[in-house]
Each structure stands twice: as C-alpha cells, then as structure tokens.
C-alpha positions in Angstrom: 81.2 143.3 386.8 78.8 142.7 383.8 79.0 144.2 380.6 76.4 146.1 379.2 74.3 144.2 376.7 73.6 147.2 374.4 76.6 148.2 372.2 76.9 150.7 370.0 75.6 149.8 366.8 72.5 148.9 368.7 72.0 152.5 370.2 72.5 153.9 366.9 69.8 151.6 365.3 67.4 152.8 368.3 68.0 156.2 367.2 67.2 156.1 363.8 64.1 154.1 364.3 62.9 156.7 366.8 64.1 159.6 364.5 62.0 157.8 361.5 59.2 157.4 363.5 59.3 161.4 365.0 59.5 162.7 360.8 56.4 160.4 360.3 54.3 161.7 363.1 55.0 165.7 361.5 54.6 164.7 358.5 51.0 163.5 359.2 50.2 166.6 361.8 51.4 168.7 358.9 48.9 167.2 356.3 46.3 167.4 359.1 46.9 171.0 359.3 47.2 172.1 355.7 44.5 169.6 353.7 44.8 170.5 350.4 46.6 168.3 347.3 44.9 167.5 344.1 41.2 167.7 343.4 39.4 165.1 342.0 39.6 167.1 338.3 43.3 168.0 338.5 43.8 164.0 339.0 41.2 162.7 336.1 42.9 161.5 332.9 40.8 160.8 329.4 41.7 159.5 326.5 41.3 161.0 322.9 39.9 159.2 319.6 43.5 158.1 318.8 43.8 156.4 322.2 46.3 158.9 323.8 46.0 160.4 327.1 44.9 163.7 327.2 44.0 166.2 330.2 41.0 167.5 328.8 38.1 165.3 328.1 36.5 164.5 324.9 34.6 166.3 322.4 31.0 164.7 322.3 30.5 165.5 318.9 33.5 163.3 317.8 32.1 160.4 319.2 31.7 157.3 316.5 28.8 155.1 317.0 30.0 151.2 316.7 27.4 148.4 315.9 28.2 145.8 318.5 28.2 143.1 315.7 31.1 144.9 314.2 33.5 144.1 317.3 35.3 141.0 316.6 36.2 139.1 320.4 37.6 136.1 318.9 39.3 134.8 315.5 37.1 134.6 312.7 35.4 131.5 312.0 37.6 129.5 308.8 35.8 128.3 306.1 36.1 124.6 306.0 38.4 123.6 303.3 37.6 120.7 301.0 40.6 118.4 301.4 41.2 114.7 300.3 40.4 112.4 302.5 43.2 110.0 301.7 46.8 111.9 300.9 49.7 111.0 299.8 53.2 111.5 301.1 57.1 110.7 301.7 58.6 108.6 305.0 60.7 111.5 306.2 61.6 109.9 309.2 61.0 107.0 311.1 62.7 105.2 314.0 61.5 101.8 314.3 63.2 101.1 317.7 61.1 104.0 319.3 58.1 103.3 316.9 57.2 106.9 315.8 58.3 109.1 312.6 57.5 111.6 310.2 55.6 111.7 307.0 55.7 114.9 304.6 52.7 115.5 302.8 53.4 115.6 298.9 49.9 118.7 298.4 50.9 121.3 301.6 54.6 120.1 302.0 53.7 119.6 306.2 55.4 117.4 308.2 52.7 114.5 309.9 53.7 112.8 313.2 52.9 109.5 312.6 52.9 106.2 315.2 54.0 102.6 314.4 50.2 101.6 315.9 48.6 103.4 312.9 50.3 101.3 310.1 48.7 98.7 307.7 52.2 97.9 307.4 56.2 98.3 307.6 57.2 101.5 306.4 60.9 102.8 306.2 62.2 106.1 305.6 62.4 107.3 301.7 59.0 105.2 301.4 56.1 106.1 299.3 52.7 106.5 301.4 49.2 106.9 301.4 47.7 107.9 304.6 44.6 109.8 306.5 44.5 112.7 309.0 43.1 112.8 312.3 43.6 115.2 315.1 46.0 113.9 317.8 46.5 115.6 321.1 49.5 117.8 320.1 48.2 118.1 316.3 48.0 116.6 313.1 48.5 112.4 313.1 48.6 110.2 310.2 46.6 107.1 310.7 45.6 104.1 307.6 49.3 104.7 306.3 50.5 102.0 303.8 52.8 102.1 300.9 51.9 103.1 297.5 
C-alpha cells in the first residue's frame, strides 16, 4: 500500500490559505455593501504660516507676498578675495619614497597637498617654501614650490 502524500502540516497550510482567502472575499462584499469611509475633506491636510499641519485651511488674509528674487536656490555667490599670488609656507610633511607631502601655509594656517612633479627643487620636511595655488582634483595643490 502507498502512503498518502499529504501530511498534516500540509492540510493545515490548505486550511489557512483557504480560510484567508474566505475573510478577504467578506471583507470586500462588506465594503461593496456599506460604501462609505472618509470624504475627500475629512482626508485633506494644510499647512499653517509656521509650517505645521493643521485640519483647517488657511486664512487668505494671512498670506505673505514673496518677490521671487528674494528666494535664494543655491549658495550665495563669494566675493573673490584678493590673495597673493605666490605664498609662503612650512614642509609639514613629505615622503620622498612615495613623492607627495604637505605644505602649511604661514597667512591661513591650511594644510596644501603638494606632489614631487611640482618642485623647482628638493624639499624636506621643516623646509622654508615659497609656492603657488592651483586647483587639483580633490582640492587645493601647491605647484612652483622652492625653498626660501
């Protein structure tokens, strides 16, 4: 004789799937039956001058004008700072094996990546510098730098 293929934890899934799918079907005849829910007021929500969400809507006599040119989408433009074009600085770093280091200017006390390929000459740590700026992919790079 063969044994029966369905076992009991398989009949019990059956059930419940079918017992799911039975509370689905009244629940939807049910809603047929009795439309109703929330109107298209009861579900609105506004906002008041403060930016809070209120229920009732807003007072047109609060409203504030803004000029368009007032609205600010992006930074500010900078003014462009006069700045010397050759600076001076300290070698705070600098490894020669890898052939990159670090100059701190002396004027805004920032720290300037700065590559062996933009020396006039050898520079080693503790070294007085002058140097120029130029923007570099990830930021500020020292290039022309020799010692004082």
């Amino acid at each position: 004789m063969a044994r029966s293929t369905e076992t009991f934890s398989k009949k019990e899934k059956e059930k419940a799937r079918l017992k799911k799918a039975k509370e689905k079907k009244e629940k939807a005849e049910y809603r047929k039956a009795n439309p109703g829910g929330s109107s298209l007021e009861d579900m609105m929500a506004y906002t008041d001058e403060y930016g809070n969400i209120t229920s009732t809507p807003p007072d047109p006599s609060r409203k504030i004008k803004v000029n368009l040119e007032d609205i600010q989408v992006s930074v500010a433009k900078q003014e462009d700072i006069p700045f010397d074009a050759v600076r001076n600085g300290i070698v705070s770093f600098f490894n020669e094996a890898k052939g990159y280091g670090f100059i701190k200017d002396l004027q805004t006390q920032e720290s300037i990546f700065v590559h062996i390929n933009a020396l006039t000459e050898p520079i080693k740590e503790n070294n007085a510098v002058t140097f120029e700026v130029e923007q570099g992919q990830k930021g500020l790079t020292a290039v022309k730098v020799k010692k004082k």
